[in-house]
GUKEBA-64970 format. One line per field, with one value per residue (C-alpha): residue in three letters; z negated, y negated, x negated; residue number from 1. Coordinates in pm, whole numbers. Layout:
<nodes>
resn (ALA; ...)
w (Z; ...)
v (Y; ...)
u (X; ...)
resi (NUM; ...)
</nodes>
This chain:
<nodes>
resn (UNK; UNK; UNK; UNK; UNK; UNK; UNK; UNK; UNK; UNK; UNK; UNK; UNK; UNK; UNK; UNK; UNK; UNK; UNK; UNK; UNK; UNK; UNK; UNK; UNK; UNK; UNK; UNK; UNK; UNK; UNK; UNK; UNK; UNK; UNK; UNK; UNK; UNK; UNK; UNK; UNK; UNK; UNK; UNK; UNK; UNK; UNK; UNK; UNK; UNK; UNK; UNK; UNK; UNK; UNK; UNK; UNK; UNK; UNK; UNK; UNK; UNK; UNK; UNK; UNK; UNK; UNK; UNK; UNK; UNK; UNK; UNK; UNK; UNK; UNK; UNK; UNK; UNK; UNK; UNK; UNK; UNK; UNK; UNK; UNK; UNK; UNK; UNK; UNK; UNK; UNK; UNK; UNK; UNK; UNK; UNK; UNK; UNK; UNK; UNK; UNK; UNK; UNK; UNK; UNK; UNK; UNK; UNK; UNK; UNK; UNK; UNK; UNK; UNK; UNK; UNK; UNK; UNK; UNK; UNK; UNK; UNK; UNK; UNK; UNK; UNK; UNK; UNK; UNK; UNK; UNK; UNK; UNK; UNK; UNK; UNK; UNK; UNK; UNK; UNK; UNK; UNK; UNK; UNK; UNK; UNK; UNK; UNK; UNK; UNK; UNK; UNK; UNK; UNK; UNK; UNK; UNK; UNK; UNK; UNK; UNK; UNK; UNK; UNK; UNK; UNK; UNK; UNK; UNK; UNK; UNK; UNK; UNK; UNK; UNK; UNK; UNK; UNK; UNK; UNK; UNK; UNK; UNK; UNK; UNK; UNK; UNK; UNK; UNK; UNK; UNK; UNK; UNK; UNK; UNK; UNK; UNK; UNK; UNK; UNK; UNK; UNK; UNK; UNK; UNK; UNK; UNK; UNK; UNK; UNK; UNK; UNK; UNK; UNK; UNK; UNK; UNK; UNK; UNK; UNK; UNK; UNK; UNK; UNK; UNK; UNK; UNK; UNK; UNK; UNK; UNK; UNK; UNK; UNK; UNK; UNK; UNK; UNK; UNK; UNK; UNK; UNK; UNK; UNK; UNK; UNK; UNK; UNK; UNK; UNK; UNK; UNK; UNK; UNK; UNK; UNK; UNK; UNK; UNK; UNK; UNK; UNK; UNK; UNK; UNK; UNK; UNK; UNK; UNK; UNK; UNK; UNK; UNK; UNK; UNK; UNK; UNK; UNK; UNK; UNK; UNK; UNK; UNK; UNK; UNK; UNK; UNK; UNK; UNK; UNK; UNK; UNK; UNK; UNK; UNK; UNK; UNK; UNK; UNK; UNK; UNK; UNK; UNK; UNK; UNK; UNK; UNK; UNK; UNK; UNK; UNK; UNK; UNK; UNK; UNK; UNK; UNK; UNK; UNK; UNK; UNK; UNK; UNK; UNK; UNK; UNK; UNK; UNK; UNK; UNK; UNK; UNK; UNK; UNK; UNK; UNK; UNK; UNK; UNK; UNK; UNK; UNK; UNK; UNK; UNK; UNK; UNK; UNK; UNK; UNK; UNK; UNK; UNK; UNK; UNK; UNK; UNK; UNK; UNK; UNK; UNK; UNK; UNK; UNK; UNK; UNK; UNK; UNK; UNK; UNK; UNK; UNK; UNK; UNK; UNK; UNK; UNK; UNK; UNK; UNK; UNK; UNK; UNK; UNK; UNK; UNK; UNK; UNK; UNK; UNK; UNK; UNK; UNK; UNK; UNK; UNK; UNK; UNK; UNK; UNK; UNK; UNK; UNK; UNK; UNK; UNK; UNK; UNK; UNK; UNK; UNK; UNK; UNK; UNK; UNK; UNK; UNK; UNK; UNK; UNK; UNK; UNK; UNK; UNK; UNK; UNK; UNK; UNK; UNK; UNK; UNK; UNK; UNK; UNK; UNK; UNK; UNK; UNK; UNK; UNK; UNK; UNK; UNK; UNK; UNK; UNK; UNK; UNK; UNK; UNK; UNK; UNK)
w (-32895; -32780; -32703; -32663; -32462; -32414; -32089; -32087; -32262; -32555; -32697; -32393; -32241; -31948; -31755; -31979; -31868; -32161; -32056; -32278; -32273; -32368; -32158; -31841; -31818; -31805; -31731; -31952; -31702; -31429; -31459; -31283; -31509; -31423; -31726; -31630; -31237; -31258; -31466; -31144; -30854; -30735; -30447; -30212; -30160; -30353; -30406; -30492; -30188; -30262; -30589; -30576; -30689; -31014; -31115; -31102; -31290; -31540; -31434; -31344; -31575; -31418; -31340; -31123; -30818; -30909; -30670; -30299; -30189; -30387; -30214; -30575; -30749; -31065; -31285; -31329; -31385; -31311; -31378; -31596; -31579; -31826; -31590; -31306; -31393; -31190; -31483; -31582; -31229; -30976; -30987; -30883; -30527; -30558; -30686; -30473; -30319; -30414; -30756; -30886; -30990; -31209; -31299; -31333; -31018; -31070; -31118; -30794; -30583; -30727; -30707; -30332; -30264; -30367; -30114; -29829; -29849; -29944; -29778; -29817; -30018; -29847; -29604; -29772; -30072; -30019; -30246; -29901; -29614; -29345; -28991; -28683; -28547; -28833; -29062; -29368; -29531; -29875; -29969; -30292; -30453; -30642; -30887; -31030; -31390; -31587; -31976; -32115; -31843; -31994; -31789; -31812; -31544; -31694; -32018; -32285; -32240; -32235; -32188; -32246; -32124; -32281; -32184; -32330; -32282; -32107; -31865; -31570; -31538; -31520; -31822; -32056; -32355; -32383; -32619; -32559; -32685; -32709; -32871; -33123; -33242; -33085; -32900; -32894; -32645; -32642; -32260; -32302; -32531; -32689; -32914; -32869; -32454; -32316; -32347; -32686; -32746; -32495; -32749; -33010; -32840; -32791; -33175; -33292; -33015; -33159; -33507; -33509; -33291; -33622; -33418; -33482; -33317; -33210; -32939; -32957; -32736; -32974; -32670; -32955; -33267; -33249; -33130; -33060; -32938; -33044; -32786; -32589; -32267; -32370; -32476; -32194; -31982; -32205; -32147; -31758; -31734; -31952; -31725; -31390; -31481; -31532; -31281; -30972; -30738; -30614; -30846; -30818; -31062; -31110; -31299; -31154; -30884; -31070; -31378; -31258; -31618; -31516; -31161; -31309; -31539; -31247; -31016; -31319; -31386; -31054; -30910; -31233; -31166; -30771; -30597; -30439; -30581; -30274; -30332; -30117; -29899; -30058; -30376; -30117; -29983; -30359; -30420; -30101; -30182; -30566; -30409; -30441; -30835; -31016; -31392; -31219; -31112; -30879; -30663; -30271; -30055; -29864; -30146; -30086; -30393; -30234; -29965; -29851; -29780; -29502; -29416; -29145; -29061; -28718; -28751; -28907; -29145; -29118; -29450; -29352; -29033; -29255; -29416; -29071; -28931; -29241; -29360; -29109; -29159; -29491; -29388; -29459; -29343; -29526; -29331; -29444; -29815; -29731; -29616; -29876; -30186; -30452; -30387; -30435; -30660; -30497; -30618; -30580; -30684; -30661; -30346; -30186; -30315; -29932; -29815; -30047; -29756; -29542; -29790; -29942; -30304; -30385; -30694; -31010; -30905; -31161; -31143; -31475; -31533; -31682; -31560; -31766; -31990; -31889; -31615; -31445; -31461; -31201; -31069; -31098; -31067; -31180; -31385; -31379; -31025; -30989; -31240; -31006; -30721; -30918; -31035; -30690; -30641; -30929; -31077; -31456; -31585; -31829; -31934; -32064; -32112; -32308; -32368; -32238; -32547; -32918; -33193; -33436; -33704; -33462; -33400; -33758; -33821; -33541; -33679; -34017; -33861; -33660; -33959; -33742; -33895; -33746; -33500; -33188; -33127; -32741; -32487; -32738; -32760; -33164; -33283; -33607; -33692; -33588; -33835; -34141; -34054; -34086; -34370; -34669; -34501; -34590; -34264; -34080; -33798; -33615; -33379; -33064; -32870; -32507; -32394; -32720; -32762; -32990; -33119; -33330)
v (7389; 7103; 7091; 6843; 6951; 6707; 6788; 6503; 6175; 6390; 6316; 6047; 5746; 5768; 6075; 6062; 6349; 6428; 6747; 6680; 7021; 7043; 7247; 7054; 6906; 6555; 6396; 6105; 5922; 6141; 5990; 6075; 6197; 6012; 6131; 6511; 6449; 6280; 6611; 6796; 6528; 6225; 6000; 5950; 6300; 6539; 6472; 6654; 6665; 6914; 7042; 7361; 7215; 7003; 7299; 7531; 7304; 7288; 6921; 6964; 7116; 7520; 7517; 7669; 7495; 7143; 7099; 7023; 7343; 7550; 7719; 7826; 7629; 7398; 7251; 6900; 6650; 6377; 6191; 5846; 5604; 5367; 5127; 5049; 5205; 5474; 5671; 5695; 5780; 5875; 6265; 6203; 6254; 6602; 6662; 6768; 6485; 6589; 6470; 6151; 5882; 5640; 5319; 4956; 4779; 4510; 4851; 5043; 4739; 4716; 5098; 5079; 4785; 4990; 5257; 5047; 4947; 5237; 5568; 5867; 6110; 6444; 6543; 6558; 6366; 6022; 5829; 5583; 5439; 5221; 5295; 5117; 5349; 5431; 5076; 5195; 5507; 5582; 5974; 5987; 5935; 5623; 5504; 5160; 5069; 4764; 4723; 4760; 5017; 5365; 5678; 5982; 6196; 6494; 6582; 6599; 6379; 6047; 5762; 5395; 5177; 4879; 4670; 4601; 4366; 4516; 4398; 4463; 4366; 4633; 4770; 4983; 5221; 5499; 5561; 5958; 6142; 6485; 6721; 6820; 6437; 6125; 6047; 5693; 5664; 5304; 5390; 5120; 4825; 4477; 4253; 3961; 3904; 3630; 3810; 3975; 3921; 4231; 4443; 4348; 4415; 4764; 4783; 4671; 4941; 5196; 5123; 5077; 5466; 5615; 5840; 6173; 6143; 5868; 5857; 5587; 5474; 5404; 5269; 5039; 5269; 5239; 4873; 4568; 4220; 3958; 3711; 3592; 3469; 3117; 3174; 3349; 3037; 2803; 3025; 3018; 2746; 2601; 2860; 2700; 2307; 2336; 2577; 2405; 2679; 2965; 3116; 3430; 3643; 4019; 4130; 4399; 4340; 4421; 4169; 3899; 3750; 3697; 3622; 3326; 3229; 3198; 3031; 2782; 2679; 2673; 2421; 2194; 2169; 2079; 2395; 2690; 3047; 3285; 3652; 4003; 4070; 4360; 4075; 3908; 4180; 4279; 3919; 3940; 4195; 4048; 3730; 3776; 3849; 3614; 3750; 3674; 3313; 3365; 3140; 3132; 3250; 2945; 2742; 2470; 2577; 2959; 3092; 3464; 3620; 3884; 4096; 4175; 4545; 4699; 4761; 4596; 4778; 4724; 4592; 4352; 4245; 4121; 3890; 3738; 3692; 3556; 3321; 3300; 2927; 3017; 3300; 3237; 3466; 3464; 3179; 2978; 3061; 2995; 2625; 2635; 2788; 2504; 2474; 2792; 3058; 3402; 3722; 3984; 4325; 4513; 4679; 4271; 4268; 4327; 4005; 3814; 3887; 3648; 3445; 3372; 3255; 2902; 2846; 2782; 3015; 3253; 3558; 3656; 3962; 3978; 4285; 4571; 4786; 5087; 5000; 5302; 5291; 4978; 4911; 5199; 5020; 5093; 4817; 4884; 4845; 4532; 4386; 4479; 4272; 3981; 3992; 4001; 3687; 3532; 3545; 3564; 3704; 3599; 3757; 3678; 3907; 3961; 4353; 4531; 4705; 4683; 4624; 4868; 4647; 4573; 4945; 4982; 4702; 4888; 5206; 5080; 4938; 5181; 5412; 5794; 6092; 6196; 6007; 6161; 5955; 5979; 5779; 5761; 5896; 5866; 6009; 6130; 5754; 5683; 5910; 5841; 5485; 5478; 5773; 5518; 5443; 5766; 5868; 6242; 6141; 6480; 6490; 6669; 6956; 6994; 7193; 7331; 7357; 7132; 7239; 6955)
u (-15708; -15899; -16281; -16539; -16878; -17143; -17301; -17549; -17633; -17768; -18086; -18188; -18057; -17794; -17678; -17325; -17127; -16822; -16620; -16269; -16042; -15655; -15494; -15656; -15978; -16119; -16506; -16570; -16870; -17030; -17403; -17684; -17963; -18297; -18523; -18407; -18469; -18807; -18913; -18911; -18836; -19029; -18866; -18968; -19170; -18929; -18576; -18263; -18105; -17867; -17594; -17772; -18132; -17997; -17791; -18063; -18241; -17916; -17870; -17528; -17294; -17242; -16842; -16762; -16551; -16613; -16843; -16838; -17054; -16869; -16574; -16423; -16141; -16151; -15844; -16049; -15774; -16033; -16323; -16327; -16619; -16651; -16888; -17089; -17420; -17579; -17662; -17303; -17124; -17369; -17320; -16970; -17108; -17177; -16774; -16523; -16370; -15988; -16105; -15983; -16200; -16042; -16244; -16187; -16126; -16415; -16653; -16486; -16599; -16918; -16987; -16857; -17082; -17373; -17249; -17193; -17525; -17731; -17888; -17686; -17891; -17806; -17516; -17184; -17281; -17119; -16892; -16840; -17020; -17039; -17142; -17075; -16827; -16615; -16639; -16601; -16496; -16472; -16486; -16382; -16003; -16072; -15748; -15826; -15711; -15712; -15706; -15333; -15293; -15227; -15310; -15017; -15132; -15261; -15050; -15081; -15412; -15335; -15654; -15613; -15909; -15987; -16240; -16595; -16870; -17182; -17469; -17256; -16885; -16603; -16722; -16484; -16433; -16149; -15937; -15806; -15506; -15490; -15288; -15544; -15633; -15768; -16078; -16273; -16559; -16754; -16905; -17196; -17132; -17255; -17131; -17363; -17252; -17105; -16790; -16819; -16474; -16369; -16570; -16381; -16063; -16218; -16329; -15942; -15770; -15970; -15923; -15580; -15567; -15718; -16016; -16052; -16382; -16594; -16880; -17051; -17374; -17708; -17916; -18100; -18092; -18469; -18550; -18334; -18414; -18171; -18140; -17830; -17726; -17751; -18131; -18197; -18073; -18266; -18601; -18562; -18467; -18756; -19039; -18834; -18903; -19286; -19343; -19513; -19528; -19294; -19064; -18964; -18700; -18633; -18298; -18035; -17782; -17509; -17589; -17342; -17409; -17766; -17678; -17480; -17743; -17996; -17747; -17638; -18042; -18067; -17858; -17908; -18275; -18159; -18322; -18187; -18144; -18225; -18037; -18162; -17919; -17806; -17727; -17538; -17348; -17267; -17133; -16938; -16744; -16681; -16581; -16179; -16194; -16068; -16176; -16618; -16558; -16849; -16993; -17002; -17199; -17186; -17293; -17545; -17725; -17750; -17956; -18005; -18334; -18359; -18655; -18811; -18714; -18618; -18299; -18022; -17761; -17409; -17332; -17654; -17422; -17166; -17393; -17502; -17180; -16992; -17347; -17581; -17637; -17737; -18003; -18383; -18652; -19034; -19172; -18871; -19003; -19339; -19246; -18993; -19153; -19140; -18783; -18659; -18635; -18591; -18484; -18739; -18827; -19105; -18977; -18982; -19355; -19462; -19288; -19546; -19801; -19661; -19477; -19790; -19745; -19909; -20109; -19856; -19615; -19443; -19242; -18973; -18826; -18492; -18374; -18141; -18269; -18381; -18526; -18479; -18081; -18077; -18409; -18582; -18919; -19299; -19407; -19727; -19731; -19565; -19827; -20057; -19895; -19846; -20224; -20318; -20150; -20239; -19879; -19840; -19483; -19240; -18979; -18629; -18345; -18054; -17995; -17646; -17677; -17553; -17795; -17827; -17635; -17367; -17331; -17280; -17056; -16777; -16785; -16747; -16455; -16297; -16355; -16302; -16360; -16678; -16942; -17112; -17458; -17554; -17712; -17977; -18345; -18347; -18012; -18151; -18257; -17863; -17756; -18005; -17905; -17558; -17564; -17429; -17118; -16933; -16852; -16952; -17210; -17323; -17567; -17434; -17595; -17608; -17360; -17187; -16832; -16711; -16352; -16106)
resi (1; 2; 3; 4; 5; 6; 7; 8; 9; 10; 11; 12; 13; 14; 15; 16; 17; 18; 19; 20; 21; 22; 23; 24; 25; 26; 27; 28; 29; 30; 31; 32; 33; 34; 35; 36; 37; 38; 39; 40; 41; 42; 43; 44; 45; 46; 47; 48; 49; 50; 51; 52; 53; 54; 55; 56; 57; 58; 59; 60; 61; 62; 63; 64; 65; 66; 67; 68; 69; 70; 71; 72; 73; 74; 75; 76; 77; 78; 79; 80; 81; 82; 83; 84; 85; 86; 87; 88; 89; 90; 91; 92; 93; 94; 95; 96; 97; 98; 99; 100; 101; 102; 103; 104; 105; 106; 107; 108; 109; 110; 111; 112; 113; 114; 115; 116; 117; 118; 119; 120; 121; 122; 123; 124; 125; 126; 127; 128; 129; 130; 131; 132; 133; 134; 135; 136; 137; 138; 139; 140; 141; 142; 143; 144; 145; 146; 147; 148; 149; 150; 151; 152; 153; 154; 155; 156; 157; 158; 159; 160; 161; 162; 163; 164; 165; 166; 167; 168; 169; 170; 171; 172; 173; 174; 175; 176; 177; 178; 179; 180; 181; 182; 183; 184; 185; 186; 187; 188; 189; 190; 191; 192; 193; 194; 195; 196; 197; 198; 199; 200; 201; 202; 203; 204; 205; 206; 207; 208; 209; 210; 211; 212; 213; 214; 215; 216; 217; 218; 219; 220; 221; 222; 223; 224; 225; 226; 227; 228; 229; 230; 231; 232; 233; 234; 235; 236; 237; 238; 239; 240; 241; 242; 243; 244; 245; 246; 247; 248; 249; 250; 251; 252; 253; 254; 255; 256; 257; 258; 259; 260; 261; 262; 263; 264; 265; 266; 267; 268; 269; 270; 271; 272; 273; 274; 275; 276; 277; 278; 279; 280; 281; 282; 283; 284; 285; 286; 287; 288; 289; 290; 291; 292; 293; 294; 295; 296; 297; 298; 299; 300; 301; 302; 303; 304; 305; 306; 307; 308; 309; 310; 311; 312; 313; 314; 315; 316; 317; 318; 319; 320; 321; 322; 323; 324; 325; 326; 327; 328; 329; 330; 331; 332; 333; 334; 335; 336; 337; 338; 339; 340; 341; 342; 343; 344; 345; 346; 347; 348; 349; 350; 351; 352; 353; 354; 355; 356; 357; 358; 359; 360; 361; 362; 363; 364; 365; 366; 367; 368; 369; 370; 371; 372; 373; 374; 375; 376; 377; 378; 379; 380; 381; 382; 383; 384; 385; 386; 387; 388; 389; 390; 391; 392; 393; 394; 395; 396; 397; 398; 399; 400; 401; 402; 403; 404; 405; 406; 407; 408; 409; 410; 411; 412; 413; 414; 415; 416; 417; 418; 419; 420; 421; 422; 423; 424; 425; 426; 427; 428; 429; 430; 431; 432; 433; 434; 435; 436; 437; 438; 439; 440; 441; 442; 443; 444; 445; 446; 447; 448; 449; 450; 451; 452)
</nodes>
C-alpha cells in the first residue's frame, strides 16, 4: 500500500512537507512554516529555538526518531527539495543528520551559502557553518542531482527530477514511482520566466509518466500579475534613467534572475550595482556554474557594500581577501550616491543615517513573493524609513509563481487522475476553477492518510 500525508503546505503558502510511504519513506521539501511560527513566535524576542517547541505546537510532523533530540529510530529514506526557498527546506535542520538530502547542485550551494553566512538558530541545528577554527563544515548528507538523473536508492520508489523555472535557480519538480502508481510534484513553478522552457520539460516528463496523482503549487489561484523579466528590466531601467539621486533596490538574494536584471540595467546606464555582502558571498560561491553565467565579483560594473559592525564574519573575510579593491563602506555611497545603485533591505535602512540620501533618490522593490519566504521584512516599516527620507517606491517584479491560467493549461496537459492543491491560501477557488476540465481535484487535509 502506498500513502500520501501532507504534513504542511495545506491551506497556506510555503512550509511543504510531503511524507510518501511504500515500504520506506520519503520527504518531498522539508520547509519551514512561517505563517504557523509567527502564530506563537516573534524574532527577535521569542523564537523556536528548539524541535521540542514546533512539535508541541504540531509544527513538525510527530515521528518519532527523525529528529536530532530524539534518541528513537526512523526508516526515512531521505528528504527531496525541490528548491532553494526557506519555506521549502529549512526544517531539515532539526532532522537527524544521517538523513540524506538530495537537491540540485545549483540549490545545495545556494542553501550552503545561506549557512555559511547566517546565525545558527539553536545548538545542534545546523545544516553547515563556518568558523575560524574549523572552515567549513557541512552537517547534513547532501547528494546532488541533476535533471535526467534518476534516483534508485530506496526501492521500489524511484524519483526523477526534472527541472523547472522558478524565482531562484536550482529549481525542480519530481516525478515518483511507487508500487501503487505514480506521483508528480511541481515544487514551485512558472511558465512565464526567463527559462520557461524547463517547465515545460517538467509538464512533458510528467505527462508522458501518466500521474496517478498530481501536486501542484496554486501560489496565484487568487491573484496574478502578468509581467516578465523583460518588463521588469524595461521598468527599472526606465525608474534608474530619470532618477537624479541615490537609487536603491530591494529583491531576494537568491533571485539571480533579478540579480542579472539589475546588473544588466546597470552597467548599460554606466553606473555601478553595489551587492550586501552576504549577495556577494552568495555570488561567490555560484561563481563556478556554468548553467548562471554570472558575473564577477571583480567586475568594474560591481561594488560590495560592507557595514560597519564590530566584528567581522568569516564568510565576510572571504569577500575582503578575494575583492577588497572592490569594497565600499557608507561614506563611499554618500560621495558616490548618483552613481550607484545599491542593494538594500530594510535591515540596511540604518546605513541611510550616514549615507544620507540626496533629494531625487528612489528606492524599488522587486523582491519574491511572499515576502516572508526570503526577506522576511515589515513593509510598513520600511515605508516609514523611506518617508523619512523623502524616498517614494516603485515597484517592479515578475512573480516565481504560475498564473492561474498557466496552472490550468499543465494539468490539462499532464492529464493525472486526481490533483492535490497546496502551497495555496484559496484551494477551494483552485478547485471551482479548474472544475470543467474533468479531472478529480481534492483538497488535501493536514495530516490525513491518503492511500492510492
Amino acid at each position: 500500500m502506498v500513502t500520501i500525508t501532507f504534513h504542511g503546505g495545506v491551506n497556506e503558502i510555503g512550509g511543504n512537507k510531503i511524507l510518501i510511504e511504500d515500504k520506506t519513506k520519503i520527504f518531498l521539501d522539508f520547509g519551514k512554516n512561517f505563517a504557523k511560527e509567527k502564530m506563537y513566535f516573534e524574532e527577535p524576542f521569542i523564537k523556536a529555538r528548539e524541535e521540542a517547541h514546533l512539535l508541541e505546537l504540531g509544527i513538525l510532523p510527530c515521528m518519532k526518531g527523525l529528529y536530532e533530540k530524539d534518541e528513537g529510530c526512523c526508516d526515512l529514506g531521505a528528504v527531496f527539495i525541490s528548491h532553494p526557498h526557506t519555506d521549502h527546506y529549512d526544517s531539515i535542520r532539526f532532522l537527524k543528520d544521517h538523513f540524506p538530502i538530495y537537491c540540485g547542485e545549483t540549490a545545495m550551494n545556494i542553501i550552503l551559502a545561506r549557512e555559511f553566512a547566517g546565525q545558527s538558530i539553536g545548538e545542534g541545528y545546523t545544516i553547515a557553518k563556518m568558523t575560524q577554527k574549523n572552515g567549513k563544515e557541512i552537517m547534513k548528507d547532501f547528494k546532488p542531482f541533476r535533471t535526467g538523473d534518476i534516483v534508485r536508492d530506496f526501492s521500489p520508489i524511484e524519483v526523477t527530477p526534472v527541472h523547472v523555472d522558478h524565482s531562484i535557480p536550482g529549481a525542480y519538480g519530481f516525478i515518483v514511482e511507487t508500487s501503487g502508481g505514480t506521483i508528480a510534484y511541481s515544487g514551485d513553478i512558472r511558465m512565464h520566466g526567463a527559462k520557461k522552457s524547463m517547465s515545460a520539460d517538467f509538464i512533458k516528463k510528467a505527462k508522458e509518466a501518466e500521474p496517478d496523482v498530481l501536486i501542484i503549487e496554486g501560489t496565484h489561484i487568487d491573484s496574478s500579475k502578468i509581467e516578465s523579466e523583460d518588463e521588469v528590466k524595461e521598468k527599472v531601467g526606465k525608474v534608474i534613467s530619470q532618477t537624479t539621486g541615490l537609487v536603491l533596490a530591494g529583491f531576494a538574494g537568491g533571485d539571480i534572475d533579478r540579480l542579472r536584471t539589475f546588473y544588466d540595467v546597470v552597467k548599460s546606464q554606466g553606473k555601478r550595482l553595489a551587492l550586501s555582502m552576504k549577495q556577494a558571498f552568495m555570488v561567490h560561491m555560484l561563481k563556478d556554474d556554468p548553467k548562471l553565467n554570472l558575473f564577477k565579483l571583480n567586475d568594474p560594473s560591481i561594488c560590495i557594500f560592507k557595514k560597519k559592525k564590530k566584528q567581522t564574519r568569516e564568510y565576510e573575510k572571504i569577500i575582503e581577501s578575494n575583492y577588497g579593491n572592490n569594497i565600499i563602506d557608507a561614506q563611499d555611497v554618500n560621495r558616490l550616491q548618483k552613481e550607484i545603485v545599491m542593494v538594500a533591505s530594510l535591515y540596511d535602512m540604518t546605513e541611510m543615517t550616514e549615507i544620507r540620501p540626496v533629494t531625487g533618490s528612489v528606492y524599488i522593490l522587486s523582491s519574491s513573493e511572499p515576502f516572508d519566504e526570503e526577506m522576511e521584512i515589515s513593509f510598513d516599516k520600511l515605508l516609514n524609513w523611506l518617508a523619512h527620507y523623502g524616498i517614494p517606491l516603485y515597484q517592479a517584479h515578475a512573480s516565481g509563481h504560475a498564473t492561474p491560467h498557466e496552472l490550468k493549461k499543465a494539468i490539462e496537459e499532464i492529464k493525472p487522475k486526481k490533483v492535490f492543491p497546496i502551497h495555496t491560501n484559496r484551494p477551494e477557488l483552485f478547485q471551482r476553477f479548474i472544475a470543467d476540465i474533468g479531472i478529480n481535484i481534492e483538497l488535501p487535509e493536514e495530516g490525513k492518510l491518503y492511500k492510492f
